[in-house]
TIMARVO-165047 format. One line per 4 residues: number of its first residue (from 1); their letters; for each residue z, y, x of C-alpha. Coordinates in nm, 4 decimals, always signed. Last residue first. Example, Ala and Ser with C-alpha at 12.3 -4.5 7.8 and 13.67 -1.06 7.14 Angstrom:
2 = SA = +0.7140:-0.1060:+1.3670; +0.7800:-0.4500:+1.2300
This chain:
124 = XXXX = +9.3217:+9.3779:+5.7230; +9.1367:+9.3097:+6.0334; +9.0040:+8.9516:+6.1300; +9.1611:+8.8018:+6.4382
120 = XXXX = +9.4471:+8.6397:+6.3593; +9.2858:+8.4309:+6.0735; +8.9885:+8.3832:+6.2625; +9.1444:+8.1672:+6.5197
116 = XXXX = +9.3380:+8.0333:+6.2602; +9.0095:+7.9381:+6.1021; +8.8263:+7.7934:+6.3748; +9.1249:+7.5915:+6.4789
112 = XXXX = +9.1553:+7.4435:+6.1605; +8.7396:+7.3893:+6.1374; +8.7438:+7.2127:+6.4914; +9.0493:+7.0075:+6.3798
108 = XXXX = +8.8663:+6.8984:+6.0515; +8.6040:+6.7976:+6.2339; +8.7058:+6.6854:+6.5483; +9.0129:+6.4875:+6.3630
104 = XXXX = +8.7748:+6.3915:+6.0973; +8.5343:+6.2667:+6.3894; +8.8269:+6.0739:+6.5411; +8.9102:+5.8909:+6.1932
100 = XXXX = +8.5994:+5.8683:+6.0212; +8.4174:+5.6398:+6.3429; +8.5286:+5.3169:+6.2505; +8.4901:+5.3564:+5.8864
96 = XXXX = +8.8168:+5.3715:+5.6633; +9.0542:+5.1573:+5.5672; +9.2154:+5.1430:+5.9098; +9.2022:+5.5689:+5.9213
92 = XXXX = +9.4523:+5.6062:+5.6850; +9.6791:+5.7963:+5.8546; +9.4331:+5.9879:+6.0639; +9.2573:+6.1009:+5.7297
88 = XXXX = +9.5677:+6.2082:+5.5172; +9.6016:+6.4176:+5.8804; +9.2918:+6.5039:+5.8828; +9.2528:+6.6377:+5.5826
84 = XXXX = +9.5984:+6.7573:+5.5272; +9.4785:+6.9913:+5.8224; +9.1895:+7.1182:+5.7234; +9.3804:+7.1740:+5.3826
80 = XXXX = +9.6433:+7.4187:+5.5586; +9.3548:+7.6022:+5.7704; +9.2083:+7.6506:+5.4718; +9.4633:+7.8265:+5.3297
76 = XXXX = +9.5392:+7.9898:+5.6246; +9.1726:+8.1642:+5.5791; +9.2354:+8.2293:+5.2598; +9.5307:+8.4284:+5.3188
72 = XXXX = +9.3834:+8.6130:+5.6190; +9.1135:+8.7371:+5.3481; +9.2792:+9.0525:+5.2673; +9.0747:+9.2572:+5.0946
68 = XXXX = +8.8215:+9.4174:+5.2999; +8.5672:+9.3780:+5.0096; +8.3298:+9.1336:+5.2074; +8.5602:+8.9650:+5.4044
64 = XXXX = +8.8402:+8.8701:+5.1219; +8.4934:+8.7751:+4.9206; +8.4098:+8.5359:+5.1643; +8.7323:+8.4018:+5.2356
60 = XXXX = +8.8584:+8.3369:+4.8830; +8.4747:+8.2109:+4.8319; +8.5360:+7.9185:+5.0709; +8.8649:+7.8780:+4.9871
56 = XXXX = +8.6953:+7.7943:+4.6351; +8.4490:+7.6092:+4.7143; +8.6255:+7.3846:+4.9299; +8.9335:+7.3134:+4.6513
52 = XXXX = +8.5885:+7.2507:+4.4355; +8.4821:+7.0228:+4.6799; +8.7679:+6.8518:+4.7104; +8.7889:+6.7654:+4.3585
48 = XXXX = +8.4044:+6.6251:+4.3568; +8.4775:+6.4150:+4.6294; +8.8080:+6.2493:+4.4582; +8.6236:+6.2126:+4.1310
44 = XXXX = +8.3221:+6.0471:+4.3356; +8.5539:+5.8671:+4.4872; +8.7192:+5.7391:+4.1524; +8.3683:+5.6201:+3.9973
40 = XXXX = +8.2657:+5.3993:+4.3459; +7.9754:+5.4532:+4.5534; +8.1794:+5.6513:+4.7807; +8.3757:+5.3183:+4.8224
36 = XXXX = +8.1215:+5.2864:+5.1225; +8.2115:+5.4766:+5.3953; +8.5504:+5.7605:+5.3359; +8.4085:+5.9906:+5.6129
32 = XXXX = +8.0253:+5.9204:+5.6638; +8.0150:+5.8582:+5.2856; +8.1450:+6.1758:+5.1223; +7.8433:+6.3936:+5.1228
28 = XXXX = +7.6030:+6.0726:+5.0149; +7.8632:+5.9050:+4.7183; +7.8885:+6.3114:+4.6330; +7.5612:+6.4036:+4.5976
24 = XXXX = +7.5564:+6.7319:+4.4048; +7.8959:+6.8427:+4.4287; +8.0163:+6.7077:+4.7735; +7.6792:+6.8985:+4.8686
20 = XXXX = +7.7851:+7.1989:+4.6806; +8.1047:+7.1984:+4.8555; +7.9563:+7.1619:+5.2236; +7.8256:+7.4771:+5.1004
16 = XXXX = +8.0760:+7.6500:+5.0048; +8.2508:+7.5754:+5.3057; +8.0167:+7.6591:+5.5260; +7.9766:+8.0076:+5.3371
12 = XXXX = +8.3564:+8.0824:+5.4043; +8.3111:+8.0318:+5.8110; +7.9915:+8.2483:+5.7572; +8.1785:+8.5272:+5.5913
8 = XXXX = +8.4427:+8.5033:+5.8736; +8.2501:+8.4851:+6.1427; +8.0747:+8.8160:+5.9801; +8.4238:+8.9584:+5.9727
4 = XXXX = +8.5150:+8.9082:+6.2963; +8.1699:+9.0061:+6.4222; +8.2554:+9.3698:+6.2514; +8.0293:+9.4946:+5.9397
C-alpha cells in the first residue's frame, strides 16, 4: 500500500473516531468547541448528527483507500464540511468559548487542508 493511501486510511480513521467519541460522550466531545450548552438535549442531538456525517466520510475515505475505489470524493467531502465547520464556527464564535473560534479555524483548517492535500495526491 502507497503512503498516500495509508495517509489517507488514517485521515478516514480520525474521523471515525472523533465520531465515536461525539457518539459516546457527546456533552464531553463537543464541549471544548460549543462550551457548556453541551449539557443541553439539542446539543447532544446536534453532536450526535455530526458525528454520524464524521463517521461516515470517515469510512467513504477509508474504504475508497482500501479497495482503490475512488476515495477523492470523500475526501472533498470532507474537505466541504471542514469547512462549514469553521466557517458556521467563525461566525458564531461570540456565543461560543473564547478559545472555539481560532482553534476551530486551526482545527478544522488543518483537517481541510489535510484533506485537499490528500485529495490531489491519492491515485485513482
Amino acid at each position: 500500500m502507497g503512503d498516500t493511501k495509508t495517509l489517507a486510511i488514517a485521515f478516514g480513521a480520525s474521523r471515525i473516531a472523533y465520531a465515536v467519541a461525539l457518539l459516546a460522550a457527546p456533552e464531553r466531545a463537543a464541549n471544548p468547541w460549543l462550551g457548556p450548552v453541551t449539557e443541553s438535549g439539542g446539543a447532544r442531538v446536534a453532536a450526535r448528527a455530526l458525528a454520524v456525517r464524521d463517521g461516515a466520510l470517515g469510512a467513504g475515505v477509508v474504504a475508497g483507500a482500501l479497495t482503490g475505489n475512488a476515495a477523492r470524493p470523500w475526501l472533498f467531502a470532507c474537505v466541504a464540511s471542514d469547512l462549514v465547520d469553521a466557517t458556521a464556527t467563525w461566525l458564531e464564535r461570540d456565543a461560543l468559548p473564547k478559545r472555539s473560534g481560532p482553534a476551530t479555524l486551526v482545527v478544522a483548517g488543518g483537517a481541510a487542508a489535510a484533506g485537499a492535500a490528500l485529495a490531489f495526491a491519492v491515485e485513482e
